[in-house]
Structure formats: structure tokens, C-alpha cells
C-alpha positions in Angstrom: 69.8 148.1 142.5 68.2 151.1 142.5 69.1 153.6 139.3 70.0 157.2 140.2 71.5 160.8 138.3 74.5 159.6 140.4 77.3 157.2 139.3 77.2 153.9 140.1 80.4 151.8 141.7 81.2 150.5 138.2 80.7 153.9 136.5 83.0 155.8 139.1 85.7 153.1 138.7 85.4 154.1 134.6 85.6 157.8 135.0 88.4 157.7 137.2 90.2 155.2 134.2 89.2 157.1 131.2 90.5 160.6 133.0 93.7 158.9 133.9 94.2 157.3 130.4 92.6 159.5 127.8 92.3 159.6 124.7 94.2 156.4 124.5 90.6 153.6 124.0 90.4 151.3 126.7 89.7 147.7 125.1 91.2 146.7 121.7 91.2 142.9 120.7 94.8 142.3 120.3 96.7 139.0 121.7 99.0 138.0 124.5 101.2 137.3 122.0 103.1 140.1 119.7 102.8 137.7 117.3 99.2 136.9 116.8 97.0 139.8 116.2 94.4 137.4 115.2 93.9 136.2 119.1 90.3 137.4 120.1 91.0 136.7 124.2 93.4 139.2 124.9 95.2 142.6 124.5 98.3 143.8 124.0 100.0 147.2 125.6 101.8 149.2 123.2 103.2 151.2 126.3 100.7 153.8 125.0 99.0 153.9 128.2 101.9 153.5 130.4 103.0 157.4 129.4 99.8 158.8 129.1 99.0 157.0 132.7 102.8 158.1 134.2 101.6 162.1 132.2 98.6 162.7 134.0 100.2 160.9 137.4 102.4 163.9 137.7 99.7 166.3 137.9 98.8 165.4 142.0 96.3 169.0 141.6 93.5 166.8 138.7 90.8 165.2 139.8 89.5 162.7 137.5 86.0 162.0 139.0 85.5 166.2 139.1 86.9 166.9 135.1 85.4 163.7 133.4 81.4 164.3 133.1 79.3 161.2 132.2 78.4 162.7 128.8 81.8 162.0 128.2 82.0 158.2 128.3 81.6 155.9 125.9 78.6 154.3 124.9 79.7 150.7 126.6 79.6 153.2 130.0 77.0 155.4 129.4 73.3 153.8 129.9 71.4 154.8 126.7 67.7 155.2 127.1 67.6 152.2 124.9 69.4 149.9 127.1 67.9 150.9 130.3 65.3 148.2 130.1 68.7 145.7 129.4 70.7 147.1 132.1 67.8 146.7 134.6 67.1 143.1 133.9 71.1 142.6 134.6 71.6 144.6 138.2 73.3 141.7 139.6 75.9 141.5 136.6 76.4 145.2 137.1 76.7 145.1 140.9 80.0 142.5 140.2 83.2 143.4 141.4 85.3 142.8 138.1 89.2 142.9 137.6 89.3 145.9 135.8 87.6 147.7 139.3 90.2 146.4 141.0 93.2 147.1 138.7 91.4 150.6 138.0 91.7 151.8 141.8 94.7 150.4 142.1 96.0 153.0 139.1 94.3 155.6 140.8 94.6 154.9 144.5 97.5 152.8 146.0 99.8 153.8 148.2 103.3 152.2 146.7 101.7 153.8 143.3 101.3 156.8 144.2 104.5 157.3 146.6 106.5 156.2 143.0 104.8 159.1 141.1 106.5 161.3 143.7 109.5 159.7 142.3 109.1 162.1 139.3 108.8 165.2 141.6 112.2 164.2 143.2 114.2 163.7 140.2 112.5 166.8 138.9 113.8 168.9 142.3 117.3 167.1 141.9 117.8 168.4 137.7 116.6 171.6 138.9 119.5 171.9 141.7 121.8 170.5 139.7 121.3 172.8 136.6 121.7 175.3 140.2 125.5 175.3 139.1 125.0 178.0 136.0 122.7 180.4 137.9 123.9 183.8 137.7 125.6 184.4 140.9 125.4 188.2 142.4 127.8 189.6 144.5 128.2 193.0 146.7 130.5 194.2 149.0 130.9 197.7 151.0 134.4 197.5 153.3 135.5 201.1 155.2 138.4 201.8 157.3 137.2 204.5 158.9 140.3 205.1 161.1 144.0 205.3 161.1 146.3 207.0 158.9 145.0 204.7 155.3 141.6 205.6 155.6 139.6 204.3 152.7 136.2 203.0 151.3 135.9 200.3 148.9 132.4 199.2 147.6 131.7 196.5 144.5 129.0 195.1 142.9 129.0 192.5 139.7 127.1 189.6 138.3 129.1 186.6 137.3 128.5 182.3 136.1 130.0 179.4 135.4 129.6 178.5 131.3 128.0 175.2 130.1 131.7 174.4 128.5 133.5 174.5 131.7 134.1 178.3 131.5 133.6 181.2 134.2 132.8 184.7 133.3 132.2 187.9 135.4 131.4 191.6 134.9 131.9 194.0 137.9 131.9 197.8 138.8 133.9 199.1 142.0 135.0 201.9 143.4 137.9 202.9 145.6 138.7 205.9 147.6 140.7 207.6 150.4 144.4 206.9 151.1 146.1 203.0 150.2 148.5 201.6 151.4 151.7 201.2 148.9 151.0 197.8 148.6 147.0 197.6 147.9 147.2 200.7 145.2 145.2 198.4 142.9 142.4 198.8 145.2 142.4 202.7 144.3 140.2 203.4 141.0 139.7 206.9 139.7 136.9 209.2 140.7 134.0 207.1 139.0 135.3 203.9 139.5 136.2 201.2 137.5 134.4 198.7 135.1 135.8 195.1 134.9 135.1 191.6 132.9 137.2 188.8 132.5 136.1 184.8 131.5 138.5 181.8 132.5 137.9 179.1 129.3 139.3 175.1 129.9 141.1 174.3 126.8 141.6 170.4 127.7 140.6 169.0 131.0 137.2 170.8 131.9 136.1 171.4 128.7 134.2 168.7 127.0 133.0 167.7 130.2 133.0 168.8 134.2 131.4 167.6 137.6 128.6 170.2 136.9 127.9 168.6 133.3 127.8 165.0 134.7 125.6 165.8 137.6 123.0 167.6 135.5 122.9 164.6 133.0 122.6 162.4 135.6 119.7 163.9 136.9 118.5 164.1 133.5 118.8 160.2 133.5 116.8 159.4 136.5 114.1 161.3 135.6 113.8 159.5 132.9 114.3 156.4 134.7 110.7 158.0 136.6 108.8 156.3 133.9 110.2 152.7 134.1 110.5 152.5 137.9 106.5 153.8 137.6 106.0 150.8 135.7 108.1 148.1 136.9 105.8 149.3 140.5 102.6 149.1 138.4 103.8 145.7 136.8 104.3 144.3 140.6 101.2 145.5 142.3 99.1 144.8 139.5 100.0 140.8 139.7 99.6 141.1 144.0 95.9 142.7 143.0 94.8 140.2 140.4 96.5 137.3 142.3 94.5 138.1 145.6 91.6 139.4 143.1 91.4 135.8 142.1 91.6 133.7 145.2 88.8 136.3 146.6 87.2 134.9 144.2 87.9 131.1 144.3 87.2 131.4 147.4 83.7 132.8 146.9 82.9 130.2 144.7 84.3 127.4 147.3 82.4 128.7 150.0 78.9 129.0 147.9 80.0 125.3 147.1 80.4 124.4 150.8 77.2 125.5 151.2 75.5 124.3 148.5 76.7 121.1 149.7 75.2 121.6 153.9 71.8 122.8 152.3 71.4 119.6 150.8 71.7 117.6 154.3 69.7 120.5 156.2 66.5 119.5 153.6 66.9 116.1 154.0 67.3 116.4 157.3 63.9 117.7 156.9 62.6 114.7 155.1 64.4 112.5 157.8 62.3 114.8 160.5 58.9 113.8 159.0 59.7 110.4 157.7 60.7 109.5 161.7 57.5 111.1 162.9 55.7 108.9 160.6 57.6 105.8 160.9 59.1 105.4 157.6 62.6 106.4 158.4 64.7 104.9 161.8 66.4 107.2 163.7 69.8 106.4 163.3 69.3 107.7 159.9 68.1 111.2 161.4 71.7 111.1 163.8 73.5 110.4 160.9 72.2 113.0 159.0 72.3 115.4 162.4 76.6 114.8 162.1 76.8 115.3 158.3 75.0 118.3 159.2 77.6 119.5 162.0 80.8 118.0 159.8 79.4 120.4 156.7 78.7 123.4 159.1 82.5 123.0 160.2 83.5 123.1 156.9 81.2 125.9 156.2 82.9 127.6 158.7 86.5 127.1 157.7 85.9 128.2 154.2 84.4 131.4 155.1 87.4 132.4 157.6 89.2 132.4 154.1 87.1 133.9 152.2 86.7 136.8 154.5 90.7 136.4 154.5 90.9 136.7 150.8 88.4 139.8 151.1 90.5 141.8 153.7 93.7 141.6 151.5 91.3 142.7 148.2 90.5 145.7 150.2 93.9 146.9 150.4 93.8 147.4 146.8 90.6 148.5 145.9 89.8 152.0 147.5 86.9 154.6 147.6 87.2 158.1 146.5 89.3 159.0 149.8 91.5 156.3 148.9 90.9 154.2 152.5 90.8 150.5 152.1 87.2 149.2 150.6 85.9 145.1 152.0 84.3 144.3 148.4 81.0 143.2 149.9 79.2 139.5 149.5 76.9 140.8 146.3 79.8 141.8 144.6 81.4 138.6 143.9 81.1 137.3 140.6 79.1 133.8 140.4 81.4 132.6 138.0 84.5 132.3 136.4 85.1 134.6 133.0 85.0 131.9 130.7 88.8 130.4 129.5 89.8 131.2 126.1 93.5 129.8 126.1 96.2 132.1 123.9 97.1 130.7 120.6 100.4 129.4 120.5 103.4 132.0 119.6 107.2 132.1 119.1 109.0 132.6 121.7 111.9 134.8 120.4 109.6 137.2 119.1 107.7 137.1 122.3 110.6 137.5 124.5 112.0 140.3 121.9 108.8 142.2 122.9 108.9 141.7 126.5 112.6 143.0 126.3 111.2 145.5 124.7 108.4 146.3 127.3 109.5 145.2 130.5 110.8 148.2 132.7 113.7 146.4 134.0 115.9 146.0 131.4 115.7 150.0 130.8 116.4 150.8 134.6 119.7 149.3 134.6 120.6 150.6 131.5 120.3 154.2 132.6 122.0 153.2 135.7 125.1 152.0 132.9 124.7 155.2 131.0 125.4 157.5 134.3 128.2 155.5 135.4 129.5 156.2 131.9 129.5 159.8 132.6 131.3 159.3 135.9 134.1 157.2 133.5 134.3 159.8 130.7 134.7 162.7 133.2 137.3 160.6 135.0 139.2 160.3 131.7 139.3 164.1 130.7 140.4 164.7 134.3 143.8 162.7 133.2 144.4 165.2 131.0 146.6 168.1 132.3 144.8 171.4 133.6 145.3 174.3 131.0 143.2 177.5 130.8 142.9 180.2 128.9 142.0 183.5 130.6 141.2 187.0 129.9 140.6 190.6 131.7 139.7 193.9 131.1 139.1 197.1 132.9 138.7 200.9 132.3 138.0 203.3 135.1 136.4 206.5 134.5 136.1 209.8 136.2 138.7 212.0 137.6 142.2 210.5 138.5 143.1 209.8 141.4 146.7 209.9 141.3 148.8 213.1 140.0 150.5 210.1 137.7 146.7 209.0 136.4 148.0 205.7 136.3 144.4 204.4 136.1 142.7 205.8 132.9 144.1 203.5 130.3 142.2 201.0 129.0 143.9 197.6 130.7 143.9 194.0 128.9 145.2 191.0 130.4 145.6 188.1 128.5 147.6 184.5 129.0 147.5 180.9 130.1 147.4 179.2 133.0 148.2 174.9 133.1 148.0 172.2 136.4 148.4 168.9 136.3 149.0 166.2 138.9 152.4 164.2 138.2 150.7 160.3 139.7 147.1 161.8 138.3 146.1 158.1 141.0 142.8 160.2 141.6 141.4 160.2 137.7 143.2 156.8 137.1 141.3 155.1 140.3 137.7 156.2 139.4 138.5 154.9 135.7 139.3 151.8 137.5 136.2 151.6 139.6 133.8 153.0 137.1 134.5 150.2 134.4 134.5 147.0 137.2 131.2 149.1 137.9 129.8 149.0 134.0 131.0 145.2 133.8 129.2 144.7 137.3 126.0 146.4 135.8 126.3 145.0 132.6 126.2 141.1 134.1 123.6 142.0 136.1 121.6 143.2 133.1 122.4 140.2 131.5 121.0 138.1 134.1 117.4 140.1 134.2 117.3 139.6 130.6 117.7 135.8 131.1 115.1 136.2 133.9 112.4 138.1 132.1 113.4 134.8 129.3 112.7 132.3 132.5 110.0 133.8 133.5 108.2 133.7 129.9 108.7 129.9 129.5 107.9 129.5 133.1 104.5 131.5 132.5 103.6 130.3 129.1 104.1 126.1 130.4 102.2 127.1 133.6 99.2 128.8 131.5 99.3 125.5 128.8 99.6 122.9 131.7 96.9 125.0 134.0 94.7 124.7 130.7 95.1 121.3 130.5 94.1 121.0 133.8 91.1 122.7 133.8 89.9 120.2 131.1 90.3 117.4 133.4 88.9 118.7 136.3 86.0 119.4 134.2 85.7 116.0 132.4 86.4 115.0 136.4 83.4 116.9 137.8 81.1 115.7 135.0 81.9 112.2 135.6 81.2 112.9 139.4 78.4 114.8 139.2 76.8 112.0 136.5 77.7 109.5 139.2 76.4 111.1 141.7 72.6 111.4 139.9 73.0 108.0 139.3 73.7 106.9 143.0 70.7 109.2 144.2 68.3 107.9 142.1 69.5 104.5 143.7 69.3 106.3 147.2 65.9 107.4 146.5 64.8 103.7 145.8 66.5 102.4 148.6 69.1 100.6 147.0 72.3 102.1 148.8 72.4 103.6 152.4 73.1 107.4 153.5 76.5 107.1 154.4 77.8 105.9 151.0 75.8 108.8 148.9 77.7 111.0 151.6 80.9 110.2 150.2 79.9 110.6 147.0 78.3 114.0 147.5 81.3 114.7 149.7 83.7 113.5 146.6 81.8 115.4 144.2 82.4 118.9 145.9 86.2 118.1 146.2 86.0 117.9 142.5 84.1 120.8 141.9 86.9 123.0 144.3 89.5 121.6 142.6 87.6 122.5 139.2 87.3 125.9 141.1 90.8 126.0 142.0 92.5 125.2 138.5 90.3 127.9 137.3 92.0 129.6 139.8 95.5 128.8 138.6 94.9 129.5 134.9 94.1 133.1 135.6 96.9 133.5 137.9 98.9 131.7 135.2 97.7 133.9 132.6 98.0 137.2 134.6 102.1 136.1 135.0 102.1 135.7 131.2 100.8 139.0 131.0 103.2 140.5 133.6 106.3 138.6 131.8 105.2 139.9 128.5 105.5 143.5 130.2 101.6 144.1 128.6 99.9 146.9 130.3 97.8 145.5 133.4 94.7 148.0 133.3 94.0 147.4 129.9 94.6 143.4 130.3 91.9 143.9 133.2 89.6 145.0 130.6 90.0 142.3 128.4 89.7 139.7 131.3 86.3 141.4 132.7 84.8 141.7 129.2 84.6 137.8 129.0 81.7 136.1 129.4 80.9 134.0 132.1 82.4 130.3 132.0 79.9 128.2 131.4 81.9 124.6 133.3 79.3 122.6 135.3 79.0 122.7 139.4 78.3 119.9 141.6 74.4 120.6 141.8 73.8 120.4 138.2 72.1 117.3 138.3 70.1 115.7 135.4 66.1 115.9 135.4 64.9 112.2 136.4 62.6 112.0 133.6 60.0 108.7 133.2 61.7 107.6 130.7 65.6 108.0 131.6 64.3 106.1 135.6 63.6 103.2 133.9 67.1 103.3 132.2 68.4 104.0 135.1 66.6 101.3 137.2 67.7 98.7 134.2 71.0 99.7 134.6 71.6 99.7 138.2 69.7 95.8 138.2 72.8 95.6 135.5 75.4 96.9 138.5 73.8 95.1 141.4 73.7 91.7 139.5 77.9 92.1 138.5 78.7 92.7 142.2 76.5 89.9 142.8 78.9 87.9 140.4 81.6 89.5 141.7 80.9 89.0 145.2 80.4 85.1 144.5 
């Protein structure tokens, strides 16, 4: 890979992370479990990230790859002139696709993601319409009648709001003039018109809570409820992009297995080629080889179609810059495995204490309780009986405008005013509803908490058991691939035909893909664990990709047949050919 002033693939993918989650640091060595600090395999979240990340996600305007410069890295990012050399010699290692890529553009990138960080715009837009209720309303009016025997002009202005304790108030200036009927003489004000407040104040009902009140806290509750549906859509996606990240690449590795396995009968279909031309070999051997040739090319076949499969899906969750879907391509599948470093065991009622304590669940529904608290406390102050306390004053100024100047005194009005419904079956029916609704709510957040407990257990045996099988399948694939050497040193010397060291080149690749596929399940396993534990994905990726590569055997690691260890061998199969001898007589 050629080296450029430009950033590499891997280097983008970091910029685009360390802009998002800055200065929070990336990798730290804690454990799965809250527990264990001492584990070395992997991190754990504490929710840091997760605020920082759902921060700078409400800021659609940044650009992370245009405000984060490459002197700005860290030294495990930035190439040192130092390491060059290093990084040179490893251009396949760096051309890898690794989790953290994938989890890093899904962060950035993904559609669902993205489309729940616009959850914080809407519940920002809903607060600020309800707060709407205590804007300071203005109000004008200009009414004439122009014609008949009361003609008048009346023409008002004044400013007025509703108060945060349930109150109204209002300050006014009119003015009045021409000829009134009898009956509309308060209309009339003297020459300069009149100045006018008054304020309405809710001594019971209305005053330590209103509709207004409830819907602005409301909408104070669900944006904070932004942050955990965020999360709970990170938490979800995540486990989708490092369980298809995974069988991408299992499936890599089964296919370079597959074909592993057809290069061996294509060169000695070779040797079959030449030994018929010369005689040494009959032709039926040749055939035979020809159909394990076409029965490996078959399967050849069939494991690429999943593969490819398994490379499509990956692409919907790792992106380039534009954010469009990105095929990883072939030379950026990792060879191996990271190597399996198994979590120590912990408790589990601190464990599942912590993932209470993370998980974004548990604190969605109890923000959904808290509002339909609001809707029961305002439905119990609306059983209490209506009674107001108002006030008014006015002084108008200027000339009179009767002979009687009737107007000019300063005028106060003062008093009470009460309601209240005799059945009150409104206030006592949402009281009803709202407290089946809390008890509803409440079981329901019950049951998630006994989920999220299920779903611990369920991970942790699935990540012990997975572990255990990994083991086997190992100690499997290194007794096949032991017997294997064995049977094609006897194959060399003649001693058992092709079609039984097909089977048992054909048995050893089953083992090694079920050795491929158990690794399989133990990071699956281990990626639930880290979901159920509520741990932050990204920086779980990081731990994952910093591992170094497993180091479990493959079906074509075969043991050199030295001089000395043939004539062990031969000795030993003389040893098997004269017990089935026995056997056989």
C-alpha cells in the first residue's frame, strides 16, 4: 500500500472517532466485568462517551474529518518517522478491516443513528412550543362607527401573559371618543385615554400546577429521554454490525479454507497428469481426482455466495465519507481471528447492578412514569374547587369627557372569584386512568429489569460454553490435522488409496470450519455480554481490534516429514497395519 500526505481508510475511520468523542481516550484496559478491574481483555463504558458522543451528535453543522487535523492524533494513529519502516513492513495488517472501522462509521454514519439524533431536535422544537404558553402576548384593536346617531372611535393597545404559577396579568392603554350609548358608557375614557392593569392569581386549583406546567415538563422529560433512546439505538445497531461484522468474517476464513482445501487436489491433480503420462499412475486415479476437483469447486462456489452475502450486509454499516453503503473489499478481511482471551469470572449482582445502571431501557420507562405522574398530580389539584383572586386598576387622564368627570378618579377593583364542578367525574377519571397507567408502566419496568437479568445469565453461559467450545474444536482440529500428516505420509508410500485420504482431508476441513465457526460464536457471545452489560460499543470495538491475532492451528498446518520422524512414522504405521491384520483375522 502505497503511503501518501493523505489519510489512509484506517486513519479517516480514527479522525472521524476522536472528533466525535473527544477528549474522552479511546482504549483503557478495564474489564467486562464492573467487578474486575484487573481483566486485561476488555473495557468498560462509564457512559462517558455515550454523552460526549449524543453532545457532539446534536451539532448536524461539524464536520469531524474537516476540524480534526492529523497532528492532532495520538501517537498509536499518527505514523512517527520512527515507525515508518514498521508500518511498512505491516501494510497488509493495516489494510484490515477491524471492528472498531465498522462500529466507528456506524457512530458516524448510519441511517437509524442518525434519524434518532434528530430525536433531540424534535423534543427540543416540542419544550420550546410548549414554554409558547408564557410568551408575552400583544394585542391591538382600532373599531369606528362612523355613522348613525352614537358615532364613536375606540382604539387599544396592551401587552399581557400567563404567569408560571397559574396567574394571568395584563397592562393596557385605550382610548374612547364620540357619543355612547347609555349602556356602553364604560367604553368612553377621558380626553387622553385611560391606563389599565389587572392580574387573575389561582389560590387552589391552578396554582401549584396547570396544563401549561405539565406540558412544559413533559417536554422537558423527553428530551431527556433523547439521550437514552440514542443509546438503547446505538446498543441495537452496534450488536447487528459486529454480529454480521463477524460472520463476514467467518465466512472469509471458511472460504480461504474451501479453497485451501481444492488447491490441494488441483496440484495433485498435477502430479496425477505427469505420473499417467509416464505410466506410474492409472487413470482411474486421474478421474477420481478430476471429481474431487469438481465436488471442491462446488463447494468453492457455495461458500463464496455467502461470503459475498455476509459482505453486502457489512456494507450497510460501514460507509464512506458520503455516508452510501461501502462492500469491504477481499484484502480487507482479516486472516485471523483476534486471539480469545475469556473474561474472568464476576458476581453477578454486581454485574447486573451495573447494567441496571447502564442499560438505556430501564431509564426510558422511568421518564415515561415520571410524566404520567404529572398527568396524576395535575388531575388531583383539578379536584380541588376553582378560586381566584383578582385585581384591576385604571386611571384615565386628559380632559373629561363628561360634565360629571366621572372618569378621573383613580379606580381599584379587587375580590374573589370560585368554580367548582359538584360530580368533579372529569379529575376523578384521569386519577383513575393515570395510576392503572403508573402500575401498567411500573410492571412493565419490572419485566425489562428481569430481562436485562436474563439476558446477562443468558450471555455470560453462552460466552463460558462458546469458550469451552473453542477448546475442543481446537484439540479436535489438532488431532485431525495430526491424523491427517500421518495418513499422507502413508498415501505417499502407497499404503492407503486416494479416496480414503479424501475423506480425511475432507473431515479435516469440517473441523477446521467448525473451529472457525465457534470462534465465530464466542465473539458473538462476547459482543451480547457487552450489549447486556450496557458497555459502550465503540470503545468495546477498540478493545476487540487491539488484540492480537489468534494463533489456533488451520487444516494445512502440517508437520515437516523430517528423516528422522519418516522412520517413526513408517515403524508406526507397520504397528497399525499389523493390528488390523490381527484384527481382521
Amino acid at each position: 500500500m502505497a503511503k501518501s500526505s493523505s489519510l489512509s481508510r484506517r486513519q479517516r475511520f480514527a479522525v472521524a472517532l476522536i472528533a466525535m468523542l473527544a477528549p474522552s481516550q479511546l482504549i483503557t484496559t478495564n474489564p467486562v466485568h464492573a467487578d474486575e478491574p484487573s481483566a486485561p481483555a476488555m473495557i468498560e463504558s462509564d457512559a462517558l462517551s455515550f454523552k460526549q458522543f449524543l453532545t457532539v451528535a446534536q451539532d448536524e453543522d461539524a464536520d469531524p474529518l474537516a476540524k480534526t487535523a492529523v497532528e492532532e492524533l495520538p501517537e498509536s494513529v499518527v505514523q512517527t518517522g520512527e515507525e515508518t519502516s514498521a508500518v511498512d513492513t505491516a501494510e497488509n495488517e493495516e489494510d484490515t478491516l477491524v471492528l472498531a472501522d465498522v462500529i466507528a462509521s456506524v457512530y458516524r454514519s448510519y441511517p437509524e443513528i442518525i434519524q434518532a439524533r434528530q430525536q433531540a431536535g424534535l423534543a427540543n422544537g416540542e419544550l420550546m412550543s410548549a414554554r409558547g404558553a408564557y410568551d408575552v402576548k400583544f394585542n391591538a384593536y382600532s373599531l369606528s362607527e362612523p355613522t348613525g346617531y352614537y358615532e364613536n372611535y375606540r382604539n387599544g393597545l396592551k401587552l399581557a401573559r400567563q404567569t408560571w404559577w397559574g396567574g394571568y396579568v395584563e397592562a393596557g392603554y385605550r382610548v374612547g371618543r364620540g357619543f355612547y350609548q347609555p349602556w356602553y358608557k364604560e367604553r368612553q375614557t377621558d380626553d387622553a385615554g385611560e391606563f389599565k392593569a389587572s392580574i387573575i392569581q389561582p389560590l387552589l386549583q391552578g396554582r401549584a400546577i396547570d396544563p401549561q406546567r405539565v406540558a412544559v415538563f413533559q417536554a422537558s422529560l423527553a428530551r431527556q429521554a433523547v439521550g437514552p433512546t440514542i443509546q438503547q439505538t446505538l446498543l441495537q445497531i452496534s450488536l447487528d454490525a459486529t454480529t454480521n461484522y463477524w460472520q463476514w468474517v467467518a465466512a472469509g476464513s471458511s472460504l480461504q479454507a474451501q479453497r485451501e482445501l481444492l488447491k490441494l487436489a488441483e496440484e495433485r491433480g498435477k502430479q496425477y497428469e505427469a505420473g499417467v503420462d509416464a505410466g506410474k499412475f492409472a487413470e482411474i486415479d486421474l478421474i477420481l481426482n478430476q471429481q474431487l476437483i469438481a465436488e471442491r469447486s462446488t463447494k468453492v462456489l457455495e461458500t463464496e455466495r455467502k461470503y459475498r452475502e455476509t459482505a453486502f450486509k457489512l456494507g450497510l454499516f460501514l460507509r464512506d465519507d458520503g455516508g452510501q453503503p461501502m462492500v469491504p473489499d477481499d484484502q480487507w478481511i482479516p486472516q485471523k481471528f483476534p486471539a480469545i482471551q475469556p473474561p474472568p469470572p464476576g458476581d453477578y449482582q454486581s454485574d447486573l447492578a451495573a447494567a441496571l445502571s447502564r442499560r438505556p431501557e430501564p431509564q426510558i420507562l422511568q421518564y415515561q412514569i415520571r410524566g404520567i405522574q404529572l398527568d396524576r398530580q395535575l388531575a388531583c389539584n383539578e379536584m380541588l374547587p376553582r378560586f381566584d383572586f383578582i385585581a384591576e386598576a385604571s386611571q384615565d387622564m386628559g380632559e373629561p369627557a363628561t360634565k360629571s368627570d366621572d372618569k378621573g378618579e383613580f379606580e381599584l377593583v379587587i375580590g374573589f372569584t370560585s368554580e367548582v364542578p359538584i360530580q368533579r367525574r372529569k379529575a376523578r377519571g384521569k386519577i383513575q386512568s393515570t395510576t392503572a397507567k403508573i402500575a401498567q408502566t411500573n410492571q412493565k419496568l419490572r419485566l425489562v429489569r428481569d430481562k436485562i437479568g436474563v439476558e446477562l445469565q443468558t450471555a455470560y453461559n453462552a460466552l463460558t460454553l462458546a469458550g469451552q467450545i473453542v477448546e475442543q474444536s481446537e484439540a479436535s482440529l489438532r488431532a485431525s490435522i495430526d491424523t491427517l500428516d500421518r495418513y499422507r505420509f502413508a498415501f505417499e508410500r502407497g499404503k492407503i488409496d486416494l479416496i480414503y485420504l479424501n475423506l480425511l482431508e475432507t473431515k479435516a476441513n469440517e473441523t477446521e470450519i467448525k473451529l472457525i465457526e465457534a470462534q465465530q460464536n464466542w465473539f458473538a457471545a462476547l459482543a451480547q455480554m457487552q450489549i447486556a452489560l450496557g458497555l459502550d460499543p465503540l470503545e468495546q470495538a477498540m478493545s476487540v481490534s487491539a488484540l492480537p491475532p489468534s494463533k489456533l492451528p488451520t487444516s494445512l498446518d502440517l508437520h515437516d516429514l523430517e528423516s528422522a520422524r519418516s522412520e517413526e512414522r513408517l515403524k508406526d504405521w507397520e504397528l497399525h497395519e499389523a493390528n488390523a491384520l490381527r484384527d481382521a483375522e
